[in-house]
C-alpha positions in Angstrom: -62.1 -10.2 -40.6 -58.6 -9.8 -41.9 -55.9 -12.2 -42.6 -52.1 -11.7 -42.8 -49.7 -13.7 -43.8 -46.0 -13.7 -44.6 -44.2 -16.3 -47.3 -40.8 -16.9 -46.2 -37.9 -19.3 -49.3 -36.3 -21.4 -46.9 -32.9 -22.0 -48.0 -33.1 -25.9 -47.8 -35.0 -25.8 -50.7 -32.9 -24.0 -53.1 -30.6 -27.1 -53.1 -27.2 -25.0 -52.7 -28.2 -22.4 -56.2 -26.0 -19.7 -54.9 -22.7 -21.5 -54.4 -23.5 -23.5 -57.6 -23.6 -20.4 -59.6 -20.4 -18.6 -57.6 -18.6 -22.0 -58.9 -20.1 -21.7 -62.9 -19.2 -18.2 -62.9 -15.2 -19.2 -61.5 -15.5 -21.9 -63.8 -16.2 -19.7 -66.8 -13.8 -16.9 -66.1 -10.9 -19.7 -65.8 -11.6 -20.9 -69.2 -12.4 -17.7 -70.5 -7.8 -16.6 -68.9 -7.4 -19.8 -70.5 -8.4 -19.2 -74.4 -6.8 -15.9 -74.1 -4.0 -17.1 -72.8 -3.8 -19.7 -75.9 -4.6 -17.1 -78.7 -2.2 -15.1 -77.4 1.5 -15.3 -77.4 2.7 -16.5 -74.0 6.3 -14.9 -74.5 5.0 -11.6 -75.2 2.4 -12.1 -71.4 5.4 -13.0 -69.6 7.4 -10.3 -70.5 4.4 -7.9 -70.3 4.3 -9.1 -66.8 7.8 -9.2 -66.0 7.8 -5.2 -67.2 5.3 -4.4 -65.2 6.7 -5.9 -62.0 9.9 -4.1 -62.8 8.1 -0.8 -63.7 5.7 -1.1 -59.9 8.7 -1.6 -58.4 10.9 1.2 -59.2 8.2 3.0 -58.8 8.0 2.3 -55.1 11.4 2.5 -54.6 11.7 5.6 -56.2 9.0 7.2 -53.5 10.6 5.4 -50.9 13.8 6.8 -50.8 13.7 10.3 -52.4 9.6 12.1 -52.7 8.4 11.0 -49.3 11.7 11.5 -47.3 11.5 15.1 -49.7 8.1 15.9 -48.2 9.0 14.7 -44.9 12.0 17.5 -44.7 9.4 20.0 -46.2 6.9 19.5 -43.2 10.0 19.8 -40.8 10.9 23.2 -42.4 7.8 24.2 -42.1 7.3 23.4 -38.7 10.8 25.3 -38.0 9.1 27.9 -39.9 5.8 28.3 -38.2 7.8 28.3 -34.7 9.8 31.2 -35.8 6.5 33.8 -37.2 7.2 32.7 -40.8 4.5 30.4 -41.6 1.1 29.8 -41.1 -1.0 26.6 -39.4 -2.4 26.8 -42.7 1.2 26.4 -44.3 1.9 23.6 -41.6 -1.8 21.5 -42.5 -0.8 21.5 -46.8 2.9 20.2 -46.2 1.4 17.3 -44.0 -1.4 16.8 -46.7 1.6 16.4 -49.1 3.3 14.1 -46.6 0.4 11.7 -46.6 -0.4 11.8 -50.0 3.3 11.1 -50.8 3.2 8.3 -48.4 -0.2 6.6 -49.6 1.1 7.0 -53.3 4.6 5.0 -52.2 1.9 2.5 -50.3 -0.3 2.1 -53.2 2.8 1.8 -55.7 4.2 -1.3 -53.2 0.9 -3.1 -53.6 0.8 -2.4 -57.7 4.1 -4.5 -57.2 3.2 -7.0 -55.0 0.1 -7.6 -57.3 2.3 -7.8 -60.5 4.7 -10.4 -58.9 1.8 -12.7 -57.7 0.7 -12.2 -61.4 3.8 -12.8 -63.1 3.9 -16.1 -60.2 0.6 -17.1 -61.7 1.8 -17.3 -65.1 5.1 -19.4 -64.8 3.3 -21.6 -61.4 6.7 -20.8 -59.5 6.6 -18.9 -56.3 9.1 -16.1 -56.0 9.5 -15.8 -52.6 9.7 -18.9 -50.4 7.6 -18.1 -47.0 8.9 -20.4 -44.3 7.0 -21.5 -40.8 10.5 -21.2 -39.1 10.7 -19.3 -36.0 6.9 -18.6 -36.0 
């Protein structure tokens, strides 16, 4: 004779454990920001902030209007160039790899300053930009 049998937690009995320790853990990292944030000089974290949302940026902007517009007029040239004899597909495939790169960096560069806004709006508790329901 043999005899199986299968043991399954039910998760009425772990009275909640998992949200209870997801809360603990927020709970700890917020007072954890918050004794840094006292020992610290919260002048100097402003301004760090405020620098680095200046710095992301110009950053951004600075791949907006002149690298990826410059790579863009590279893959055009290249195209020209392939159409004429003068380049290869193989040419044509690295200046669109340097288009995309170019443009992921410029993407990646907007979000590093979207990110160091909603920091900097974190530490002084004033929105920067007001989002309004109007027209929606």
């Amino acid at each position: 004779s043999l005899s199986l049998g299968v043991r399954v937690q039910l998760p009425i009995w772990s009275r909640n454990q998992a949200e209870t320790m997801r809360a603990q853990a927020e709970y700890t990292s917020a007072s954890r920001s918050l004794e840094a944030l006292d020992e610290s000089n919260f002048s100097s974290a402003l301004e760090n902030a405020w620098q680095s949302a200046k710095d992301d940026q110009n950053i951004a902007e600075q791949y907006r209007i002149s690298i990826v517009p410059g790579w863009r007029d590279v893959e055009k040239l290249t195209e020209k160039k392939m159409g004429l004899g003068q380049a290869s597909i193989f040419d044509l495939w690295q200046a669109r790899t340097k288009v995309l790169e170019s443009e992921t960096k410029c993407l990646e560069a907007r979000q590093d300053a979207v990110e160091a806004v909603l920091a900097l709006e974190n530490l002084t508790g004033t929105p920067f930009a007001a989002v309004s329901g109007k027209g929606k």
